[in-house]
C-alpha positions as CSV (number, residue, x, y, z in Angstrom):
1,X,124.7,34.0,-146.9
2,X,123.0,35.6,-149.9
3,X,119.8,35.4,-150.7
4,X,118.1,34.9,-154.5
5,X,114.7,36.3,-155.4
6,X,113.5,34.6,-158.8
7,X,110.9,37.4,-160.1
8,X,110.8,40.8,-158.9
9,X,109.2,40.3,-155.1
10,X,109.4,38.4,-152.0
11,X,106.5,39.1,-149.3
12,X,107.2,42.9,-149.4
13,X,110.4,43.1,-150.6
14,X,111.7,43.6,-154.2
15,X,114.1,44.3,-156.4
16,X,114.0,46.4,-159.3
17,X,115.3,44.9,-162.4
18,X,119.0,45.7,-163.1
19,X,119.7,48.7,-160.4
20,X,120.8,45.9,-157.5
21,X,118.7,47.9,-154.8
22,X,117.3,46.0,-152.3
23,X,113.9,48.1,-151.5
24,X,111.1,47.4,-149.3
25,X,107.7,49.1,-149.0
26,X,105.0,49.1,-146.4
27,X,105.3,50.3,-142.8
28,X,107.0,46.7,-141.9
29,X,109.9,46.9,-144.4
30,X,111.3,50.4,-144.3
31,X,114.3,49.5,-146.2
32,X,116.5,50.6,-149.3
33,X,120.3,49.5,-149.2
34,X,121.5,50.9,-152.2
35,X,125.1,52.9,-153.1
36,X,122.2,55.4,-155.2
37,X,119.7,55.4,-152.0
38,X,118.6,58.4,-150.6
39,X,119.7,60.4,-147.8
40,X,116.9,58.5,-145.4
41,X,118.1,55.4,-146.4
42,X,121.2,53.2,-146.1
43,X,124.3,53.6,-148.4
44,X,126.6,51.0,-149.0
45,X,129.3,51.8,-151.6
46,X,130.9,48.9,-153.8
47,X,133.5,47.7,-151.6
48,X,130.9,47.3,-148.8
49,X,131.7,50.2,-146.9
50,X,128.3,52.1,-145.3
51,X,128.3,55.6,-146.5
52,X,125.2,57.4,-145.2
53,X,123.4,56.5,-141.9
54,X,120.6,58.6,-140.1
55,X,122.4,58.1,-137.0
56,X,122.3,61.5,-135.1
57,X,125.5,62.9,-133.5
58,X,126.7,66.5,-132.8
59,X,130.4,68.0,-131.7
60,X,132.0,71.0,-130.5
61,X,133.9,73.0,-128.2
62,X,133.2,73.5,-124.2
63,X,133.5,77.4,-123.8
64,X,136.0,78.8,-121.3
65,X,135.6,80.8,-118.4
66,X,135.9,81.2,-114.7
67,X,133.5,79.9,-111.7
68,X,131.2,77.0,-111.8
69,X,128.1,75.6,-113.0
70,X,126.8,74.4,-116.0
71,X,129.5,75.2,-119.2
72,X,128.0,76.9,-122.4
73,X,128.7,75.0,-125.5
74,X,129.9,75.8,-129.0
75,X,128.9,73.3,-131.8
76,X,130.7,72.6,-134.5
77,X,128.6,70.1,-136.3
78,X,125.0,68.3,-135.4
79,X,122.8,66.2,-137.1
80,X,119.8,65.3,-135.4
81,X,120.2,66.6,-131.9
82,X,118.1,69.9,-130.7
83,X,121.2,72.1,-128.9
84,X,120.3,75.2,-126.8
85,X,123.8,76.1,-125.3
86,X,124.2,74.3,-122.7
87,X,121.5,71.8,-123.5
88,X,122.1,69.3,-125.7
89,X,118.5,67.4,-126.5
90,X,118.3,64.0,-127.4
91,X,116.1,63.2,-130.4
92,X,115.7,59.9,-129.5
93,X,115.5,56.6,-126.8
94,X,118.6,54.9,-127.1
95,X,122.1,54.2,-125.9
96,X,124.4,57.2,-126.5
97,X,128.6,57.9,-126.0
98,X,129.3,60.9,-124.6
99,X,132.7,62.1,-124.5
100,X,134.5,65.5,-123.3
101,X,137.6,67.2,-122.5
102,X,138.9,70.4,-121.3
103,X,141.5,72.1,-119.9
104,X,141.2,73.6,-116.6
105,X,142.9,75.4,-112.9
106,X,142.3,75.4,-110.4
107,X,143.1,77.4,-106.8
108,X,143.4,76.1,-103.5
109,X,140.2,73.5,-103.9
110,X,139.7,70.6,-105.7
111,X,136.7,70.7,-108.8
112,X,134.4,68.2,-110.4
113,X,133.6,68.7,-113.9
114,X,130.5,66.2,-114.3
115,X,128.3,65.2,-117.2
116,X,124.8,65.9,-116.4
117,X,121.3,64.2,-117.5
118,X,118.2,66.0,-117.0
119,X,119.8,68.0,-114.4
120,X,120.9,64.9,-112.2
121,X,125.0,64.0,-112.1
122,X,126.1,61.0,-114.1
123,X,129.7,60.9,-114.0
124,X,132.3,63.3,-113.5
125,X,136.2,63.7,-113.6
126,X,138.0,64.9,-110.7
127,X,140.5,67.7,-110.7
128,X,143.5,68.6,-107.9
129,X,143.9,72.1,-106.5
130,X,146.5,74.4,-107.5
131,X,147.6,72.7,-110.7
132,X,146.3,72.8,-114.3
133,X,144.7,69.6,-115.5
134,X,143.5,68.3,-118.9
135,X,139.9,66.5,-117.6
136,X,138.2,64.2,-120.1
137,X,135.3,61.6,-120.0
138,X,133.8,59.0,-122.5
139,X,130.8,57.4,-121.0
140,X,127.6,55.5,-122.3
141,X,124.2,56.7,-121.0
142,X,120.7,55.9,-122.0
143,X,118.0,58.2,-122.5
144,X,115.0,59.0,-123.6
145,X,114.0,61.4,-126.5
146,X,114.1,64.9,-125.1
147,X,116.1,63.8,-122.2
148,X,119.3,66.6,-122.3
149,X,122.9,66.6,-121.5
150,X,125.3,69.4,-120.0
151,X,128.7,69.6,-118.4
152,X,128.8,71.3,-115.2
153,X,131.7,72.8,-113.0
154,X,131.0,71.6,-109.3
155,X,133.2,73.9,-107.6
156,X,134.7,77.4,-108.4
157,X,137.9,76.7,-111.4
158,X,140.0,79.9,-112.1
159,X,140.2,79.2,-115.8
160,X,138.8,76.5,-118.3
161,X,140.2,76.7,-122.1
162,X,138.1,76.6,-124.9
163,X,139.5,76.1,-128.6
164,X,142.3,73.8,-129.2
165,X,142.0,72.4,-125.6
166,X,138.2,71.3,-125.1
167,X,135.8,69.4,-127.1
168,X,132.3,67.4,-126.8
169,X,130.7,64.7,-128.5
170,X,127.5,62.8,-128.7
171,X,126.2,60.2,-130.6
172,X,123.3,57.6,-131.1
173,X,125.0,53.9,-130.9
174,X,121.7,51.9,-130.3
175,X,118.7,53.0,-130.4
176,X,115.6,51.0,-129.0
């Protein structure tokens, strides 16, 4: 479907002569699709590809160490979210994919590592005793802004891995 505005406007909506940007003005039409659009808007190169969203997400590493409660957190890149190691802050209400892995032993006892919102458990993964595992989860949660996420050890684990053998990530996929 394409649509054709004879002129320069529709209702709120107009398009500058020659440029192909579709821009809209007033508090109802915050728009401007455009390959030359700023970084607020939306960029959509020539072959239809979308090239610059302001769709917040944030990665990094899980630190390492012994014991349990909540892990520290080493970010690698953000954009958007408010991160206090091991808070990460969501900047706003919406659906978000969570993922993590790491590493980890374990003695004698079994260990939960658990994704955590707002202090309350939300999933976990499960690990055996005596044997090293590589734990990982990849969840959807909703929150709301300033809720915050952190992964948390349940039980004592003799060694998590950092580096090459853990990683986090976050990111906005619907936001209400």
């Amino acid at each position: 479907m394409s649509v054709t505005i004879t002129g320069s406007a529709i209702n709120n909506l107009t398009v500058p002569s020659a440029s192909g940007t579709l821009v809209g003005s007033g508090a109802n039409y915050p728009l401007n699709i455009d390959a030359n659009a700023d970084a607020n808007s939306i960029q959509i190169d020539s072959s239809g590809r979308l090239i610059n969203t302001t769709v917040p997400y944030a990665g990094g590493t899980v630190s390492s160490g012994t014991g349990s409660g909540a892990r520290g957190i080493t970010v690698g890149f953000n954009r958007g979210f408010s991160i206090s190691s091991p808070n990460i802050t969501v900047p706003r209400d919406g659906i978000y994919f969570v993922s993590y892995k790491q590493l980890v032993s374990t003695s004698g006892s079994h260990n939960y590592f658990g994704v955590y919102k707002n202090g309350a458990l939300v999933k976990y993964a499960y690990s055996l005793g005596s044997q090293y595992n590589d734990l990982g989860l990849a969840l959807i949660i909703e929150c709301s802004v300033n809720d915050y996420i952190y992964f948390n050890y349940q039980n004592s684990s003799t060694n998590t891995w950092a580096g090459g053998h853990s990683n986090w990530s976050i990111w906005l996929i619907a936001g209400s």
